[in-house]
C-alpha positions as CSV (number, residue, x, y, z in Angstrom):
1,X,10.5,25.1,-98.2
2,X,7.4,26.9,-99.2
3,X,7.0,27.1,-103.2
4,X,5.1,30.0,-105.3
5,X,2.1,27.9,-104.9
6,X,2.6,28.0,-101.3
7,X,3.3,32.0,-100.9
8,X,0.4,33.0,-103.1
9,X,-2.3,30.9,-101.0
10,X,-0.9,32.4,-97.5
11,X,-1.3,35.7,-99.0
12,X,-4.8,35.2,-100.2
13,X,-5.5,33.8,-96.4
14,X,-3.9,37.1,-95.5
15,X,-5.6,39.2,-97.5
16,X,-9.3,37.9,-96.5
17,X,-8.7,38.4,-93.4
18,X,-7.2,41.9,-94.2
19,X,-10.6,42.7,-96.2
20,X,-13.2,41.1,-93.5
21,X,-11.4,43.1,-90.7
22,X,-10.4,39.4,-89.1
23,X,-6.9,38.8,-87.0
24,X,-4.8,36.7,-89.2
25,X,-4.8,33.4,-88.7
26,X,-2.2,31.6,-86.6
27,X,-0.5,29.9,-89.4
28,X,0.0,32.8,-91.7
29,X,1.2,34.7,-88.6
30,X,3.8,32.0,-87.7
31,X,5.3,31.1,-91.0
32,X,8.2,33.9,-90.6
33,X,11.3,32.7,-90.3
34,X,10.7,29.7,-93.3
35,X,12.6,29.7,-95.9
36,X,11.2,30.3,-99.6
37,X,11.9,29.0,-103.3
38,X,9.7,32.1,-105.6
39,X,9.7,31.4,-109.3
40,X,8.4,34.8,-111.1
41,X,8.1,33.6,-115.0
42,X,8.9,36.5,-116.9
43,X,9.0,37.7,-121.1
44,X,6.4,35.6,-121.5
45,X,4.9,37.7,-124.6
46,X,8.1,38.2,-126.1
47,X,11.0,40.5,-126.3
48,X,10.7,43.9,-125.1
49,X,12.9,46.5,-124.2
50,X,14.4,46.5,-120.6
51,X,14.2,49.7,-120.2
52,X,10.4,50.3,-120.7
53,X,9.7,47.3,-118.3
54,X,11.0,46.0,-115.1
55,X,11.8,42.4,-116.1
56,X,12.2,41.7,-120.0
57,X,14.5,40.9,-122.4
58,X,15.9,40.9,-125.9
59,X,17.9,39.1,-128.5
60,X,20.3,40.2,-131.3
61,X,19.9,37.1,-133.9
62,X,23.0,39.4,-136.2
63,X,25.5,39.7,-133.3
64,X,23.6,36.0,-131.2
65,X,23.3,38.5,-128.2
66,X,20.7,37.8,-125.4
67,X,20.1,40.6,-122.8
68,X,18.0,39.7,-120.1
69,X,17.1,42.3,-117.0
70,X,15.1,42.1,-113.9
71,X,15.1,45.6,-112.3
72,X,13.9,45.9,-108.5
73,X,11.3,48.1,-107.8
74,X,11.4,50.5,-104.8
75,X,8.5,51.6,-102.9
76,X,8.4,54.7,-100.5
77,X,8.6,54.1,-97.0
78,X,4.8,54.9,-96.4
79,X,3.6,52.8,-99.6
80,X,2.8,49.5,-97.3
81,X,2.6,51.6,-93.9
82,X,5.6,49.1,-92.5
83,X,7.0,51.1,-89.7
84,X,10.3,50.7,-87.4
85,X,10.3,52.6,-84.1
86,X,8.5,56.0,-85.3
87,X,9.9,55.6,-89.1
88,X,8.5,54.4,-91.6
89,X,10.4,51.9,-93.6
90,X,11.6,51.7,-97.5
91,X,11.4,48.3,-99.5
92,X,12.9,47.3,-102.1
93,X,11.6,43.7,-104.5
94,X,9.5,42.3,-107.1
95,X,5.6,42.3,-108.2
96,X,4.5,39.0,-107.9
97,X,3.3,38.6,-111.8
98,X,-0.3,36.4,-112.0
99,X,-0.8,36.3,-108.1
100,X,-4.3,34.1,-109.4
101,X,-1.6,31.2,-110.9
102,X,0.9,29.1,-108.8
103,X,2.2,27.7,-112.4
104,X,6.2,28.3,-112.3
105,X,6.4,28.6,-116.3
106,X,4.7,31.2,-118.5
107,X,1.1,30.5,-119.6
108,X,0.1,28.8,-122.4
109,X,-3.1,30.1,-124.3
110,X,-5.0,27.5,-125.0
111,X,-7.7,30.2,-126.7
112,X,-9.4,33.7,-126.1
113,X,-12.6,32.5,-126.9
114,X,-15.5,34.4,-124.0
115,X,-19.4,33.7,-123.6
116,X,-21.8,36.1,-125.9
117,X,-22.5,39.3,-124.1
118,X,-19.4,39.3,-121.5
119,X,-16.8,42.0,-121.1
120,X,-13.4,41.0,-120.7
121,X,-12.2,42.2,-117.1
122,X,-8.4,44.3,-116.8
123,X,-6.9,44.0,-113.7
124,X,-6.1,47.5,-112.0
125,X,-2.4,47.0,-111.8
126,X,-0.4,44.8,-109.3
127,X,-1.5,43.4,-106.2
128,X,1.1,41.4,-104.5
129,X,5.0,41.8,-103.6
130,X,7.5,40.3,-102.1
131,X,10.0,42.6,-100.3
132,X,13.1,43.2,-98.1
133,X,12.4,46.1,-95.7
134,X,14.6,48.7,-94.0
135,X,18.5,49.0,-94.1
136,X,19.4,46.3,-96.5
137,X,15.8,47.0,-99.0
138,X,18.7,47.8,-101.6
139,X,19.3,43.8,-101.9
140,X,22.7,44.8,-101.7
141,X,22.4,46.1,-105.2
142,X,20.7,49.5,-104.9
143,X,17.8,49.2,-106.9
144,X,20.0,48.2,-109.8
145,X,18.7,45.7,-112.4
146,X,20.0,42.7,-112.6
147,X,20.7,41.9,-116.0
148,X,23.2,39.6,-117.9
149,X,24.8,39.9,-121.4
150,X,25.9,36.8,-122.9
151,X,26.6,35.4,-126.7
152,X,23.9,32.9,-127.6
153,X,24.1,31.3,-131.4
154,X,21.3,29.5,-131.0
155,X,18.0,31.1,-128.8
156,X,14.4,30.2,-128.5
157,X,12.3,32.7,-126.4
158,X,9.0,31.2,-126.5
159,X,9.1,30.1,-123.2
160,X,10.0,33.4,-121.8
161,X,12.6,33.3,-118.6
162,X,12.4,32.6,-115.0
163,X,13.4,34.7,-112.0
164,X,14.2,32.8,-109.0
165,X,14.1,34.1,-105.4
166,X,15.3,32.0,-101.9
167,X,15.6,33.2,-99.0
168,X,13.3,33.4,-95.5
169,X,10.3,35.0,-94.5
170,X,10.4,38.1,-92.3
171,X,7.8,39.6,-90.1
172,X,6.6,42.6,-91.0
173,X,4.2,43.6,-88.6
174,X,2.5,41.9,-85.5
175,X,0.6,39.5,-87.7
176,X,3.2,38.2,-89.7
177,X,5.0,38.3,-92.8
178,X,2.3,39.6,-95.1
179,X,1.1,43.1,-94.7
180,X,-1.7,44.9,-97.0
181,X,-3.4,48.0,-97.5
182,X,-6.2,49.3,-99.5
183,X,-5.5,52.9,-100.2
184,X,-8.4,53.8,-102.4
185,X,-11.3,52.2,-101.0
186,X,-12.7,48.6,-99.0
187,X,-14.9,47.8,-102.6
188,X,-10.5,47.7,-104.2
189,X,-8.5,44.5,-103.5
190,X,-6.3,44.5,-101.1
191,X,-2.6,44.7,-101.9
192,X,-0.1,42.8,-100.5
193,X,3.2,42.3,-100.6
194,X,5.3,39.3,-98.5
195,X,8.0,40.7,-96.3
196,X,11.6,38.5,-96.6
197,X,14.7,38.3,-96.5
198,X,16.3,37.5,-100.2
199,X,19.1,35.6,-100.0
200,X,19.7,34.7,-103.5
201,X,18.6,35.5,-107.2
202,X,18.8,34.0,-110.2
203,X,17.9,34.0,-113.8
204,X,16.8,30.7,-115.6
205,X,16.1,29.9,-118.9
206,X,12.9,27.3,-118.6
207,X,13.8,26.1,-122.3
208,X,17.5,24.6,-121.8
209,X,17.1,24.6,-117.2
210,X,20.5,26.5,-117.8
211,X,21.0,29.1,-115.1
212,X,22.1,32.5,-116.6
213,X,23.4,34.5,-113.6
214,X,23.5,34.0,-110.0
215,X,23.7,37.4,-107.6
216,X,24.3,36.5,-103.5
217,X,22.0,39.2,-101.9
218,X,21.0,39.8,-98.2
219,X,23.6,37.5,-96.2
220,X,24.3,40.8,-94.3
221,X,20.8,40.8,-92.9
């Protein structure tokens, strides 16, 4: 069972080799067909409003009601130039949030303190997915959030939530189940994203281990 720890380091192999022009190594290239346990912490700054962000959520401390929503996001079928026969194929998943971190739980800042004379570097936007291509990219939930409403008397967000993700690995091209592109230039970092097959998803509260809601997604394929 390969862990979050586990996915992000095959994808950093994955995308060296990408980068450097190199065939990907053997055992990048043969881990399709594993199976996978992805923790993607989530709400870690707080409440927000799910539908100005793709996985958030919110609590009503008048009525005790906790909203909590992960929506998929859907790339065009060129986005990760994934093809099947002479089409291209549509995906449907998650960013990976802090690709840099395996931790499972949301960060804790220690401090913000930087060395005299240094400028604080902003990441460019997301660089690594995980995805189910083709047919079933819907999840078997077309591109619908999934989100539960429940009455909570008693909430503390401070250690955000936790979307879990099982299922197998998938190739997605010749070598293997990671697949990246660079579509401004070689000086940006690859992005990546980690083709599967999502079996199930769930949404966890890290402060109580209670799982919220389970959805059963991509049995068919």
């Amino acid at each position: 069972m390969l862990g979050r720890a586990d996915l992000l380091a095959m994808a950093n192999i994955a995308a060296d080799a990408f980068a450097s022009g190199k065939a990907v190594p053997a055992d990048v290239s043969l881990a399709a067909g594993r199976q996978f346990d992805l923790v993607l912490p989530f709400g870690c700054a707080g409440p927000s409003d799910p539908a100005a962000t793709a996985m958030g959520w919110q609590y009503d401390a008048g009525t005790g009601t906790l909203r909590v929503s992960a929506t998929p996001v859907i790339w065009d079928a060129t986005d990760w130039h994934v093809r099947q026969g002479d089409e291209a194929e549509p995906a449907t998943g998650f960013w990976i949030n802090r690709p840099w971190s395996g931790d499972e739980r949301c960060p804790v800042r220690i401090g913000e303190a930087a060395p005299t004379g240094t400028v604080p570097v902003t990441l460019p936007g997301q660089t690594l997915a995980i995805a189910t291509f083709g047919a079933n990219g819907a999840l078997g939930h077309e591109g619908r959030a999934f989100e539960t409403v429940q009455r909570v008397p008693e909430f503390d967000g401070s250690l955000g939530f936790r979307l879990r993700i099982t299922g197998r690995l998938k190739r997605a091209v010749s070598g293997g189940p990671v697949r990246c592109v660079q579509p401004v230039s070689v000086e940006q970092r690859p992005i990546c994203v980690i083709a599967a097959t999502m079996d199930e998803v769930r949404i966890e509260n890290p402060t109580t281990g209670v799982t919220l809601a389970t959805w059963t997604v991509g049995r068919s394929s």
